[in-house]
N, C-alpha and C positions, 0 to 999 in steps of 0.2 A: 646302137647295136647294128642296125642298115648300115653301117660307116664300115664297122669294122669287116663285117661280112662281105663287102664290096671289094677287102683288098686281098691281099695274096695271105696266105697261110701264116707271116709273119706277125699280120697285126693282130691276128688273136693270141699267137703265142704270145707276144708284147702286152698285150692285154691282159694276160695272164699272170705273166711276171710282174705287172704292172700292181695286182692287186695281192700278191704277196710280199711286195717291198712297201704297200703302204699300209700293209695289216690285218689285209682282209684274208686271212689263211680257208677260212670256211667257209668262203664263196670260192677262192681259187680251189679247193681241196675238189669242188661241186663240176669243176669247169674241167677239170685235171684230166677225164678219160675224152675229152675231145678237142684235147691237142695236138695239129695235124702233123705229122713224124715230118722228120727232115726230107725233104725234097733231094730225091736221085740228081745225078748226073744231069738226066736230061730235063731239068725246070720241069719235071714233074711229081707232083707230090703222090702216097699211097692214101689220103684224105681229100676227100673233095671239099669244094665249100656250103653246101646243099648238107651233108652230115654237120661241121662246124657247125650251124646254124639251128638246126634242128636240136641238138643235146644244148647249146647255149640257150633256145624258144623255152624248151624244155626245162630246164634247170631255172629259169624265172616264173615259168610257169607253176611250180612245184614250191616257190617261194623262194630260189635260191638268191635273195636280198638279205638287209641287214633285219634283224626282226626288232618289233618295235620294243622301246626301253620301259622298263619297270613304271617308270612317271613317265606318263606319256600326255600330250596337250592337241587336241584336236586342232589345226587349223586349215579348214575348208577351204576355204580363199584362195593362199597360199599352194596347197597340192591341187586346187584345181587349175589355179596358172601353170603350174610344172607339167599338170598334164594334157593342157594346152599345148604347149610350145613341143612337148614330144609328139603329138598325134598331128603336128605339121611335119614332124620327119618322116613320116609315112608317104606323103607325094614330092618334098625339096626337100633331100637328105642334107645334112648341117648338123649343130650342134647345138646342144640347151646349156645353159651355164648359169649353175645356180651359185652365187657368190655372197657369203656374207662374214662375220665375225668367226671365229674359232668357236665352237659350241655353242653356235646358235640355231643348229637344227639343222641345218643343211642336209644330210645327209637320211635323217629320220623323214625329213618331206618327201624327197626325193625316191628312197624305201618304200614309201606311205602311198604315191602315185602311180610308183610301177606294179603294186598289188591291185591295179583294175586290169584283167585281163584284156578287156577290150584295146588297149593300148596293143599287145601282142598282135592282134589280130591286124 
């Protein structure tokens, strides 16, 4: 999130796009009213990045992840390494890279990690 917020107004749009061509229609739908407008003439946008970041803090705040599956399986361990590695991008901005099989959970850990708000913070 620190990544994106750090670049110019394009990589949240890309971000955005990003998660409507991989399915995510109802987090993109979430993110939709703080998408910063096309930047003027003069490389100046009418959105700063101070707002971007705020309705993005916001919209995770409020839950806007995937929400957990019908059969769900606790694994402690596991989301608390994910949320290890993210609450170091809080002082060395970088990336966490959760990689495994095709439906092997990846995405419900990851889900499961970002619901501790202190990570926002």
């Amino acid at each position: 999130i620190n990544i994106i917020l750090t670049k110019d107004n394009n990589s949240y749009r890309s971000f955005y796009n990003a998660l409507l061509h991989e399915g995510y229609t109802d987090l993109a739908a979430l993110l939709q009213d703080g998408i910063p407008s096309i930047s003027s003439g003069d490389g100046k946008s009418s959105m700063d990045g101070m707002t971007s970041y705020g309705q993005f803090k916001t919209v995770l705040c409020e839950g806007g992840v995937p929400q957990r599956p019908v059969v769900f399986v606790t694994r402690p361990k596991l989301v608390d390494a994910i949320k290890k590695k993210l609450y170091c991008l809080g002082s060395d901005p970088g990336w966490v890279t959760v990689y495994g099989m095709a439906g092997c959970g990846k995405t419900v850990l990851t889900a499961e990690a970002l619901r501790d708000h202190q990570l926002l913070e």
